[in-house]
Every structure is written in structure tokens, then in C-alpha cells.
Backbone as CSV, one residue per row, in Angstrom:
resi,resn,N_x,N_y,N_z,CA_x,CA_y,CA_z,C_x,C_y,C_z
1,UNK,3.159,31.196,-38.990,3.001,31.997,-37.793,2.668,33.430,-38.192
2,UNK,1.709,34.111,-37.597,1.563,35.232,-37.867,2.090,35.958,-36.541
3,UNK,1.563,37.296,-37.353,2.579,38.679,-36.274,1.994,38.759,-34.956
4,UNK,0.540,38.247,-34.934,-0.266,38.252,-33.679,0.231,36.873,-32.845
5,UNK,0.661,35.950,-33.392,1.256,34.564,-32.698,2.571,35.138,-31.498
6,UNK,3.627,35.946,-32.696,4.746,36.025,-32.192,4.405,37.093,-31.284
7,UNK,3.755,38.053,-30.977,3.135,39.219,-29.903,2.647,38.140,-29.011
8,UNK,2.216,37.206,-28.991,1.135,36.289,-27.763,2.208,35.490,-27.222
9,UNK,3.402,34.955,-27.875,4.474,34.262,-27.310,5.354,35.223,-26.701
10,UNK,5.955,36.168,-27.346,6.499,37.525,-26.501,6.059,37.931,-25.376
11,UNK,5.227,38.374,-25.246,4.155,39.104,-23.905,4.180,38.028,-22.709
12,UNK,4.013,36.464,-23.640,3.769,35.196,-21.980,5.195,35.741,-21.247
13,UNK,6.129,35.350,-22.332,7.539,35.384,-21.800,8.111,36.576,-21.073
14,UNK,7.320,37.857,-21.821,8.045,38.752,-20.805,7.202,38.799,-19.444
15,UNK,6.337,38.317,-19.400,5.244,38.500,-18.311,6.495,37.662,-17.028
16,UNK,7.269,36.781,-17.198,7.779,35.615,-16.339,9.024,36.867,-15.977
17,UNK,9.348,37.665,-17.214,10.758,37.860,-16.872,10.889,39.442,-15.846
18,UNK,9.347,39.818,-15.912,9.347,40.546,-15.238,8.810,40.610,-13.624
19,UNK,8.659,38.988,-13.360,8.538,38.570,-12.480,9.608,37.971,-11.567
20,UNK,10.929,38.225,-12.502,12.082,38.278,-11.915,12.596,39.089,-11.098
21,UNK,11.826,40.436,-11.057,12.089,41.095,-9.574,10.658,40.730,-8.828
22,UNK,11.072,41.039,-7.629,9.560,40.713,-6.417,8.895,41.691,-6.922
23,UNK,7.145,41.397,-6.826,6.383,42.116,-7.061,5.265,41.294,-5.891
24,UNK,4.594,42.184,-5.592,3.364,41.434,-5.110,2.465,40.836,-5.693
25,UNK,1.641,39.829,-5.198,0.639,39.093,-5.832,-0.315,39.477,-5.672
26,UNK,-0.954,40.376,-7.064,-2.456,40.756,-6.813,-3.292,40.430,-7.819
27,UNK,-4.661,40.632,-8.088,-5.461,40.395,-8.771,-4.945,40.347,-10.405
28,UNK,-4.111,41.548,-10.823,-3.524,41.942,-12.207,-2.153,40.807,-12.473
29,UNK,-1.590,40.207,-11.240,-0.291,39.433,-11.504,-1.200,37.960,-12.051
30,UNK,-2.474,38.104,-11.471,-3.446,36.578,-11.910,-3.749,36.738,-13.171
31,UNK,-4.510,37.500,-13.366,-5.301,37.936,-14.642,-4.408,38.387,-15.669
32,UNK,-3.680,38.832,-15.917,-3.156,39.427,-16.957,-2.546,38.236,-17.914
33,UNK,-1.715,37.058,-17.200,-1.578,35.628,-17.839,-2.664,34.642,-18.043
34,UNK,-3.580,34.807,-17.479,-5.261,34.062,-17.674,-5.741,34.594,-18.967
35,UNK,-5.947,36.136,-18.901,-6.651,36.710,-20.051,-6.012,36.382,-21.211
36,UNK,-4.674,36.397,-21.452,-3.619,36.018,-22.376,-3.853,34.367,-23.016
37,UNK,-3.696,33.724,-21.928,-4.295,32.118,-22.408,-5.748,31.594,-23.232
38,UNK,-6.546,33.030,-21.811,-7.552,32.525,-22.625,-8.261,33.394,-24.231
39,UNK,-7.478,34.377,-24.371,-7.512,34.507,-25.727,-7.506,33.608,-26.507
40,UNK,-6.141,33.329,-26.152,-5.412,31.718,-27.460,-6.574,30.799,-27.306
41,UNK,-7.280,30.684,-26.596,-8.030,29.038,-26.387,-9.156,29.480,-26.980
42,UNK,-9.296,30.830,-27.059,-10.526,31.204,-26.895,-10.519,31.167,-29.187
43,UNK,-9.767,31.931,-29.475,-9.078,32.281,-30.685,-8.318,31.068,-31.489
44,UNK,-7.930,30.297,-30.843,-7.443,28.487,-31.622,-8.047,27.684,-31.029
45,UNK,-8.740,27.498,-30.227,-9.214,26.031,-29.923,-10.586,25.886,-30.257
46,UNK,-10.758,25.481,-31.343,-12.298,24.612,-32.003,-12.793,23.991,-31.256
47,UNK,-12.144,23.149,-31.081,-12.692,21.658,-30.211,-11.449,20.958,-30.502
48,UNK,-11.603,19.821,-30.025,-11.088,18.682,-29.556,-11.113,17.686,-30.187
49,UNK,-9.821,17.239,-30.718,-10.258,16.038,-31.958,-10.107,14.462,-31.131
50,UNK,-10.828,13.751,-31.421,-11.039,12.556,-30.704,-10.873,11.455,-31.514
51,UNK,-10.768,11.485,-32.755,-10.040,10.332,-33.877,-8.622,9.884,-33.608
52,UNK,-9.060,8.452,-33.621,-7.762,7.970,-33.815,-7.049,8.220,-32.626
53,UNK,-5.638,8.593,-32.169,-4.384,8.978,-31.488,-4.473,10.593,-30.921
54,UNK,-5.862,11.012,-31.305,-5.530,12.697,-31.106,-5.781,13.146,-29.723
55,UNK,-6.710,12.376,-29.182,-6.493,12.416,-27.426,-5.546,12.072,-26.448
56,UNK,-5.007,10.932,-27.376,-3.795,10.726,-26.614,-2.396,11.671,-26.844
57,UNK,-2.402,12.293,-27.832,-1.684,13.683,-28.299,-1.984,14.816,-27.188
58,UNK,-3.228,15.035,-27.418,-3.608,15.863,-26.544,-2.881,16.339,-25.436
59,UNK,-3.945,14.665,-24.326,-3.454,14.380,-22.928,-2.259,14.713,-22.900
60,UNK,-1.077,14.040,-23.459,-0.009,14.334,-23.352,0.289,15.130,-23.238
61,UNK,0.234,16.393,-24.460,0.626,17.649,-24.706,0.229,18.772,-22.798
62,UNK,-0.928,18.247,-22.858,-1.583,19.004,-21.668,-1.122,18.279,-20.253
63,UNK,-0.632,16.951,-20.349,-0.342,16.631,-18.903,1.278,17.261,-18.396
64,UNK,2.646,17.014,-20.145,3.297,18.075,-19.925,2.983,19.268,-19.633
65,UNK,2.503,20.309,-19.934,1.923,21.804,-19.216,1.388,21.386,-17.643
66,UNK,0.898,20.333,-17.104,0.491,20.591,-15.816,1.864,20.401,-15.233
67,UNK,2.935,19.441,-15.634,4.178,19.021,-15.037,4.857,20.826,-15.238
68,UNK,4.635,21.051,-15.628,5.836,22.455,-16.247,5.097,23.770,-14.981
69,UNK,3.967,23.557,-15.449,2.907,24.553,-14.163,3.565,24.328,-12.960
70,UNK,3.496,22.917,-12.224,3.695,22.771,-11.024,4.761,23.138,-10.616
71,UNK,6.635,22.537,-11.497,7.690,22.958,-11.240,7.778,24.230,-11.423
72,UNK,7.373,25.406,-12.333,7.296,26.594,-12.549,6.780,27.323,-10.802
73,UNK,5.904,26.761,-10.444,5.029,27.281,-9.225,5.813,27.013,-7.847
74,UNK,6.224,25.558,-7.964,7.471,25.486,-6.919,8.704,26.088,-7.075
75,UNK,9.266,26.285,-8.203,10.683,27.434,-8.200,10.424,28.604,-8.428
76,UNK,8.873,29.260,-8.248,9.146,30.688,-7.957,8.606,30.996,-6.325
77,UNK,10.204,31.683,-5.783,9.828,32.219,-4.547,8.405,32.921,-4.009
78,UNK,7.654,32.788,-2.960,6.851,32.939,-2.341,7.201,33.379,-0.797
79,UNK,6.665,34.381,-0.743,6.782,35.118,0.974,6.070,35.816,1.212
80,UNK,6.091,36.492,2.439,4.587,37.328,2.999,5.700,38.303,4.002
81,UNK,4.609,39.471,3.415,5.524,40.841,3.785,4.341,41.636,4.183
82,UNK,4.168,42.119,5.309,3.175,43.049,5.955,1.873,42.569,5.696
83,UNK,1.670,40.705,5.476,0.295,40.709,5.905,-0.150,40.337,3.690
84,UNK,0.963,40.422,3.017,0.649,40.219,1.729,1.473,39.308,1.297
85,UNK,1.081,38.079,-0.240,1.715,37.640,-0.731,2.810,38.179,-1.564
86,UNK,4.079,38.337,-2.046,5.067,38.425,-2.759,5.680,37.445,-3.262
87,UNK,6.046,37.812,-4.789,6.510,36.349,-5.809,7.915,37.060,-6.196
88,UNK,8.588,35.944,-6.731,9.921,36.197,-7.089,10.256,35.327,-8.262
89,UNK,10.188,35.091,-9.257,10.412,33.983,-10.185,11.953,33.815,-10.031
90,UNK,12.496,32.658,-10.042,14.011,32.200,-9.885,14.268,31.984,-11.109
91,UNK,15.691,31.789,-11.536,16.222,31.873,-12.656,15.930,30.133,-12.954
92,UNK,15.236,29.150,-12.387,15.150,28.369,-12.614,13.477,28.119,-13.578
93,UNK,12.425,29.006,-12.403,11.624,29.018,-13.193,10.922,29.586,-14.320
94,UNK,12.542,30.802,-14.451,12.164,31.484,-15.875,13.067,30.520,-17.138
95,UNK,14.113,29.824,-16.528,14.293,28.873,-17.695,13.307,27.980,-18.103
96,UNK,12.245,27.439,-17.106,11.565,26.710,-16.946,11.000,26.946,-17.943
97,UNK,9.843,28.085,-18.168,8.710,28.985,-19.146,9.884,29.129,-20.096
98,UNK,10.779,29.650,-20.432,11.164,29.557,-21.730,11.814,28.779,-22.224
99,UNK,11.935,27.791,-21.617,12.415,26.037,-22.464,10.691,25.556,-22.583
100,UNK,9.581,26.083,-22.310,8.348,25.324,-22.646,7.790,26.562,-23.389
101,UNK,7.711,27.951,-23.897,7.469,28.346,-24.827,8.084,28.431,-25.662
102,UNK,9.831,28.121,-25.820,10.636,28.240,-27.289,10.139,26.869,-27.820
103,UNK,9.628,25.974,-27.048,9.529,24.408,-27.361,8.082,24.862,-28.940
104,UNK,7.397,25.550,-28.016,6.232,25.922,-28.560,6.260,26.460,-29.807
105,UNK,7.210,27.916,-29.401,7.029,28.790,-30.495,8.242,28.026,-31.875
106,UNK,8.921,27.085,-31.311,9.848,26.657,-32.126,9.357,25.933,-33.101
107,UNK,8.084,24.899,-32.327,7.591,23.663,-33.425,6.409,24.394,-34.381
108,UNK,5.703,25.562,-33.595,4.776,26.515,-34.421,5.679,26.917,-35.736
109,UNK,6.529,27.416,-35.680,7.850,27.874,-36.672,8.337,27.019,-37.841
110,UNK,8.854,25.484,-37.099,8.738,24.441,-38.132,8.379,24.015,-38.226
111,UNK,6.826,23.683,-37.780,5.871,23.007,-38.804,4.914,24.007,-39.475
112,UNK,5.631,25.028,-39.553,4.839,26.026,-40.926,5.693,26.020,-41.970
113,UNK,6.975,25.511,-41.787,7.913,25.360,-43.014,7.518,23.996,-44.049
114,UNK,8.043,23.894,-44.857,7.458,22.713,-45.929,8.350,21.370,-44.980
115,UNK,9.607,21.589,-45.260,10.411,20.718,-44.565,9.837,19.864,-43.020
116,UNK,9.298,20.561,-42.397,8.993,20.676,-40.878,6.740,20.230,-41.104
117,UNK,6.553,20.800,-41.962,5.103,20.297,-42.098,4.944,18.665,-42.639
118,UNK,5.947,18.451,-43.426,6.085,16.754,-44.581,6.496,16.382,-43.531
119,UNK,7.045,16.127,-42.502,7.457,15.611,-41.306,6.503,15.097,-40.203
120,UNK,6.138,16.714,-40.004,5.021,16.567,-39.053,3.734,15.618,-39.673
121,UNK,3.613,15.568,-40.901,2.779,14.611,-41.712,2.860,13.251,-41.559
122,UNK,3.946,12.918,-41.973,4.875,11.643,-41.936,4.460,10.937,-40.699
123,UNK,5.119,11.733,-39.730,4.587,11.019,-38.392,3.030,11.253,-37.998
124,UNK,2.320,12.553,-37.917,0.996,11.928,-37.710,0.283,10.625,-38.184
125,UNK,0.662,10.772,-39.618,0.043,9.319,-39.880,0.851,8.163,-39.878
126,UNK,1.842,7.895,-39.526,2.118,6.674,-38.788,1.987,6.515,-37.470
127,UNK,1.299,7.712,-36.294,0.800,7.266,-35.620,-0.774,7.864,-35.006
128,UNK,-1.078,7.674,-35.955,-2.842,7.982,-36.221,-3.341,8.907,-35.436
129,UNK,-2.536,10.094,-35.854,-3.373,11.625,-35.549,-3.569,11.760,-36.777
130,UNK,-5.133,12.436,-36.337,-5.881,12.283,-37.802,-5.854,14.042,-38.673
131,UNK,-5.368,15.000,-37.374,-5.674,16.304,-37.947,-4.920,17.463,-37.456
132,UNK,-4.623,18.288,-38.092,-3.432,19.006,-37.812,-4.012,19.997,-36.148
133,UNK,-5.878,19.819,-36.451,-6.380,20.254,-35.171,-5.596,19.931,-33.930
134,UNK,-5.631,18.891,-34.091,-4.861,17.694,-33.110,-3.837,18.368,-32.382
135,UNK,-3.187,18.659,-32.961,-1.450,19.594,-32.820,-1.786,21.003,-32.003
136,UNK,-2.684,21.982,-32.498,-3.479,23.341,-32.169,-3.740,22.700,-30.446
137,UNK,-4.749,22.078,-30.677,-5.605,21.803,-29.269,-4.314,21.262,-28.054
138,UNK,-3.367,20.368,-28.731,-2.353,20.059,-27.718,-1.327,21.073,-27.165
139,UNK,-1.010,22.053,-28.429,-0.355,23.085,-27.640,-0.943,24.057,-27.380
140,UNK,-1.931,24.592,-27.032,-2.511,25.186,-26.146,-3.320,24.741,-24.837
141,UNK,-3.770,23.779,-24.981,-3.691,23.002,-23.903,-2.537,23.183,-22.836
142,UNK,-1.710,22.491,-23.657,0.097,22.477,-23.079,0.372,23.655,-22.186
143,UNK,0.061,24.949,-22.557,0.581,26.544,-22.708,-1.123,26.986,-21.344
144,UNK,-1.760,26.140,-21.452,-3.186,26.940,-20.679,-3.004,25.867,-18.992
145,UNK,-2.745,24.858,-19.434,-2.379,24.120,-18.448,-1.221,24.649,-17.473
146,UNK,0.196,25.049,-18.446,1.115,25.280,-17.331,0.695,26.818,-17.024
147,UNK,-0.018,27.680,-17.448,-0.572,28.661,-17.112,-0.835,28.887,-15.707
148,UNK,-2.498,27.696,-15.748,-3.164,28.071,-14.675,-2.463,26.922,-13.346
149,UNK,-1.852,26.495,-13.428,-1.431,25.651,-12.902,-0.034,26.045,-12.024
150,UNK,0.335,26.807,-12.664,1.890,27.730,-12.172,1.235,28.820,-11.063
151,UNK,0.049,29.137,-12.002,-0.264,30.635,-10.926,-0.906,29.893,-9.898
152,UNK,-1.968,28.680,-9.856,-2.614,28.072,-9.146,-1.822,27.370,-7.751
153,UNK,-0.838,27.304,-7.881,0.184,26.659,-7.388,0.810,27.670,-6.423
154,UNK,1.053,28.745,-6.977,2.022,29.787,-6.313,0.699,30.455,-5.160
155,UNK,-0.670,30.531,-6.003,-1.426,31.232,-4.833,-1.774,30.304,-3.628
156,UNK,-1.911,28.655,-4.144,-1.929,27.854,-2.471,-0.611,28.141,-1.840
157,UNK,0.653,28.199,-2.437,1.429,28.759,-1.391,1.756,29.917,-0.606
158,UNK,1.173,30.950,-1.299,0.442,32.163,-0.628,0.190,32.371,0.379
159,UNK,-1.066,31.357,0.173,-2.363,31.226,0.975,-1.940,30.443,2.454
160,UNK,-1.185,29.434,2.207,-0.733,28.457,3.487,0.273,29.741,3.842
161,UNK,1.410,30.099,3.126,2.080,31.151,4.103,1.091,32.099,4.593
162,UNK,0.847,32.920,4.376,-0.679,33.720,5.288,-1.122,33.194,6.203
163,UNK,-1.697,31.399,6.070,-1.781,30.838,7.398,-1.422,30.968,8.345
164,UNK,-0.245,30.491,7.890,0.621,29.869,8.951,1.524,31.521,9.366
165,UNK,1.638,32.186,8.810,1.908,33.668,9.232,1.292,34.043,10.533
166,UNK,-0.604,34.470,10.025,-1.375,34.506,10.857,-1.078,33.502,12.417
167,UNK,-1.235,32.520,11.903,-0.590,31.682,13.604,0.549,31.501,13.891
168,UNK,1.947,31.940,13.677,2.809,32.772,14.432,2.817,33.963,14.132
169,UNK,1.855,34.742,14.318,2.830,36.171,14.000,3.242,36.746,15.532
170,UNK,2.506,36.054,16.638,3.736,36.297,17.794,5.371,36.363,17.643
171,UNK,5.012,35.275,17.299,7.084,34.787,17.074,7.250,35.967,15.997
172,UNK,7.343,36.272,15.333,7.957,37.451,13.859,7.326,39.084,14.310
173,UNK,8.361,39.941,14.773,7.921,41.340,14.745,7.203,41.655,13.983
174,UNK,6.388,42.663,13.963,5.391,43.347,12.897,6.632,44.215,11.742
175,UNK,6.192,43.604,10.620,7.160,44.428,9.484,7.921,43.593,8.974
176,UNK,8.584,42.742,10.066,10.003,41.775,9.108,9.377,40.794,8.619
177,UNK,9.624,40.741,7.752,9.185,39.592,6.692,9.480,37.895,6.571
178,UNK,8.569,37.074,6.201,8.741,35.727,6.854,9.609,35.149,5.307
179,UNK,10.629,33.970,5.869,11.505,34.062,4.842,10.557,33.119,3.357
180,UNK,11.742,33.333,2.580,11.233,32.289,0.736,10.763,31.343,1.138
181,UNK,9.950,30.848,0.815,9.766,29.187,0.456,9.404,28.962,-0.842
């Protein structure tokens, strides 16, 4: 792991924890975790290894991140306050992001050790991943998936509260705010 790894795992994580107070949802609450991902993808991901077991590594790796996105996106609060979206990350969905980046930054960690690489060996080839690529492409995948998928998630709920705002805002005074969902 280098010093630029552990800065790119730091920054996701504090990005969540500072989403632990309400902030509004604007263009910079989107982008600033997009640009971040897509560094990494942009900066580790070659391609895509397709030998053997490595797609099915992959998939996996990346269908966990869409599962982690979605619950991440449903346990952070969402409400509409004067006509705008506002987020709240819950202590559920900041455990969430950091039980799926320590997962990350943990196996990055030991499988750079000798102990933790002869392992990770061991089992690739008894079950026919052919390349350590293999591993790269799945966890970022993993990490780009629950990315866009968390934020993707939180802005359709946004978006339907705004709706559905817009067609009652008879019923709700101007100013008070429509409750969490």
C-alpha cells in the first residue's frame, strides 16, 4: 500500500463522516465522491480480466458494492427543507461505509504482506483466478459501485421527496420542513 492508497481510503471515509451532520445536497456533495472513485478506476483499473474465475470474482466483488450502495442510500436520512434536498448519514450508514472500506483497506494491507499474499495465492489458484488484476478490478469495482449507487439512491429519494413536496405543499406551511425518510 502506498501513502497515496491510504489518503484515497481516508478522504472516502471522512467524506461519510462528515455527512453525519445535515448538509444539503448539492452538486459538490455528488462530485467530490465521484471524482475520488473515479481517480482510483481511472489510476488502477487496466481492464478486466476474463480468464478463468476472474469475472466471476469480479461480479461478485461489484454486485457486493451495489448491495452496500443501496443499504448505505436507504439509511442515510433524506428531507426537503425550503424547496431543497438535505442528507443526514445515520450511524448505521456510516458503519455501513466503514465495515466496506476497512474490508478493503484491510485485505489491500494483507495481501501486501508475504503471509497474506501466499494465501491470497493459494486460493486464487485453487479457484482459477488467473491474476492478481483480478483482485484490483474487483475492489474497485466493489468501492465505485457502492459509490455511485449510494449517492444514486439518495438523489431518487430527493427527487420523489421534491415531488411529492411540490404536490402537498398546501398541507405543510412554507418553511417547516417535511419529515426523514
Amino acid at each position: 500500500m502506498t501513502l497515496t492508497d491510504w489518503i484515497i481510503d481516508l478522504a472516502l471515509l471522512l467524506i461519510v463522516f462528515r455527512q453525519l451532520r445535515e448538509e444539503r445536497l448539492t452538486a459538490r456533495t455528488l462530485l467530490l465522491p465521484l471524482a475520488i472513485v473515479g481517480w482510483v478506476a481511472h489510476s488502477y483499473l487496466h481492464d478486466i480480466p476474463t480468464a478463468g474465475n476472474d469475472t466471476v470474482l469480479v461480479a461478485a466483488f461489484a454486485a457486493v458494492g451495489v448491495v452496500f450502495g443501496v443499504l448505505g442510500g436507504l439509511l442515510t436520512r433524506v428531507r426537503t427543507l425550503d424547496g431543497h434536498v438535505h442528507i443526514k448519514a445515520t450511524a448505521g450508514a456510516a458503519a455501513l461505509w466503514v465495515v466496506s472500506m476497512g474490508f478493503r483497506l484491510g485485505f489491500a494491507v494483507w495481501s501486501s504482506h508475504a503471509s497474506g499474499a501466499a494465501h491470497l495465492g493459494r486460493f486464487s489458484a485453487a479457484h482459477d483466478i488467473t491474476s492478481g488484476q483480478a483482485w484490483v478490478a474487483a475492489l474497485v469495482l466493489m468501492a465505485l459501485g457502492e459509490v455511485v449507487v449510494r449517492l444514486g439512491t439518495i438523489v431518487v429519494r430527493g427527487q420523489l421527496m421534491l415531488a411529492r413536496g411540490n404536490r402537498n405543499q398546501a398541507a405543510v406551511p412554507a418553511g417547516r420542513p417535511n419529515t426523514y425518510v
